[in-house]
C-alpha positions as CSV (number, residue, x, y, z in Angstrom):
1,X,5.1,-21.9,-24.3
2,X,2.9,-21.3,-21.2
3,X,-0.3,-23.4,-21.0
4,X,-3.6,-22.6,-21.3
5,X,-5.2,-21.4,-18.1
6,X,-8.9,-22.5,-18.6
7,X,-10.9,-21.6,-15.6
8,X,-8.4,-19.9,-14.0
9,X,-6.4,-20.5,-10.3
10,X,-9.0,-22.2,-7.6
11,X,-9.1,-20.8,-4.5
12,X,-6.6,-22.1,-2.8
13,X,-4.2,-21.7,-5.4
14,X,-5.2,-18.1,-5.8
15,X,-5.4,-17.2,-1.9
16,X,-1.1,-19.0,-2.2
17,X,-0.4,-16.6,-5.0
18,X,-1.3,-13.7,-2.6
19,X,0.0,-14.6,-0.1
20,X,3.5,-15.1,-2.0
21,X,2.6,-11.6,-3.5
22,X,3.1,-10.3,0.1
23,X,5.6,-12.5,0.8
24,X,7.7,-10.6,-1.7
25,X,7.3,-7.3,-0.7
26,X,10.2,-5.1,-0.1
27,X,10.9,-5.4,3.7
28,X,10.8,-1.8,4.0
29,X,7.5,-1.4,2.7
30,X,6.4,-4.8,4.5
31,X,7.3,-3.2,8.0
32,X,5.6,-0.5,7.3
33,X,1.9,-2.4,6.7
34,X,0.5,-2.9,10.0
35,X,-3.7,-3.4,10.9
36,X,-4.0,-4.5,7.5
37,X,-6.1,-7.7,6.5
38,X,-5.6,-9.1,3.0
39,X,-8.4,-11.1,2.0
40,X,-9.8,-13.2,-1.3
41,X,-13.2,-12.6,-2.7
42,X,-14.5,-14.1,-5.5
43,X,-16.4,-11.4,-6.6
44,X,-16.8,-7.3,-6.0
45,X,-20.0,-7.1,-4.6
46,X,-22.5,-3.9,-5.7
47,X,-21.2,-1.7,-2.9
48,X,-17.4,-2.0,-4.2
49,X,-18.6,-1.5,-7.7
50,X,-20.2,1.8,-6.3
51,X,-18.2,4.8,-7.0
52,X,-15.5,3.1,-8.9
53,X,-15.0,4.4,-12.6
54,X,-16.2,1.8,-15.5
55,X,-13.6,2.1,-19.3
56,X,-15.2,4.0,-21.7
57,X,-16.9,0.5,-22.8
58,X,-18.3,-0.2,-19.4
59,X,-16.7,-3.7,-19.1
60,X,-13.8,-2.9,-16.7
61,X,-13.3,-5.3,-13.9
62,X,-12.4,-4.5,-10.6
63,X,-9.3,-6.8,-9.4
64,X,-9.1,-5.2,-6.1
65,X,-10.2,-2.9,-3.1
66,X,-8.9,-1.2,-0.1
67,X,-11.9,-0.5,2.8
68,X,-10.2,1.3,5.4
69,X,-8.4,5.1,6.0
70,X,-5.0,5.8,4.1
71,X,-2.0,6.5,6.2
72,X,-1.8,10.2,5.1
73,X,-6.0,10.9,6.6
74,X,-5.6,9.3,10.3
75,X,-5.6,11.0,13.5
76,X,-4.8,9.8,16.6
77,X,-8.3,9.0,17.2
78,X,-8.8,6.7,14.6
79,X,-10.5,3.0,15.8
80,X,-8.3,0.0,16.0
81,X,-10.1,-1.9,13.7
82,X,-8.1,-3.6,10.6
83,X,-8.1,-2.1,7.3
84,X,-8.9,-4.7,4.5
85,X,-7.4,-5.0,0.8
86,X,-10.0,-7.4,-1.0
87,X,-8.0,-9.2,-4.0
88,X,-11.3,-10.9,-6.6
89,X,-10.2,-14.0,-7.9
90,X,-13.1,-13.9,-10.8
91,X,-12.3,-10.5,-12.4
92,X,-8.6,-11.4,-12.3
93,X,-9.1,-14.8,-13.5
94,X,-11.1,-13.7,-16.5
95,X,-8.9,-11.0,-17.6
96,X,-6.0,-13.3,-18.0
97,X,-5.1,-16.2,-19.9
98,X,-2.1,-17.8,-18.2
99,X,-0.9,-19.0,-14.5
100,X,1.7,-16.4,-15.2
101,X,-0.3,-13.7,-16.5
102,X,-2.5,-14.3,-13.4
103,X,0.3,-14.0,-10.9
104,X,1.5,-10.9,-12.6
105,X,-2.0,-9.4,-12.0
106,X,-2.3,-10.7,-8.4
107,X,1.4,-9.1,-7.4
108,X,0.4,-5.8,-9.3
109,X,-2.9,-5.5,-7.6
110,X,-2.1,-6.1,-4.2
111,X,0.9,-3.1,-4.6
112,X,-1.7,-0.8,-6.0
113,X,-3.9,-1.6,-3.6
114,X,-1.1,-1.2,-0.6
115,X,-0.7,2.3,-2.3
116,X,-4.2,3.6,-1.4
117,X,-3.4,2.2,2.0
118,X,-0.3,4.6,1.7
119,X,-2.3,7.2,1.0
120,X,-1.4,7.3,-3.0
121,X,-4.5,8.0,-5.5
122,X,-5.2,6.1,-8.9
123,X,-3.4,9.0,-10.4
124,X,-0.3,8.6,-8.3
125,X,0.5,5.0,-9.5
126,X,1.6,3.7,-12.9
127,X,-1.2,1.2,-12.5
């Protein structure tokens, strides 16, 4: 039986479990990810929330984000600066109720995000 998870994974437990998240990508999705930061925030801040869709009951959370230009919109003239997937420990720490639950939502969150880096839309993934 898995324990309770009470206030969820600190910080440094959470930034581990995303980093194993990568860790466990495919390689031949890994070597394709290249300029790309992955980063820990606790929380989304107003301009994240902006232009994301709420549930019909308006308490969604958002788990994660990717700031930068998907694969499939780049020219050659793009700037070398990184792209950024933002994983938020609080939404995904409230939304679950076990370590393993947690980790689940982690590794699922950083591969949708990875697919918006790719170029996929919410309507593209099965998450």
């Amino acid at each position: 039986m898995a324990r309770r998870f009470g206030r969820g994974m600190t910080l440094a437990e959470f930034e581990r479990v995303v980093s194993e998240a990568l860790d466990s990508l495919p390689k031949r999705f890994a070597d394709l990810i290249e300029n790309v930061v992955v980063t820990v925030e606790d929380e989304p801040g107003d301009d994240d929330l902006d232009g994301t869709e709420d549930g019909e009951d308006g308490d969604s959370e958002l788990l994660g984000i990717y700031r930068g230009v998907p694969l499939t919109e780049r020219t050659e003239y793009q700037p070398e600066l990184p792209d950024e997937i933002v994983i938020f420990r609080g939404p995904i720490n409230r939304i679950t109720h076990t370590r393993s639950q947690a980790v689940h939502e982690v590794r699922e969150t950083v591969i949708h995000e990875l697919g918006h880096y790719f170029g996929l839309d919410d309507d593209d993934m099965p998450h």
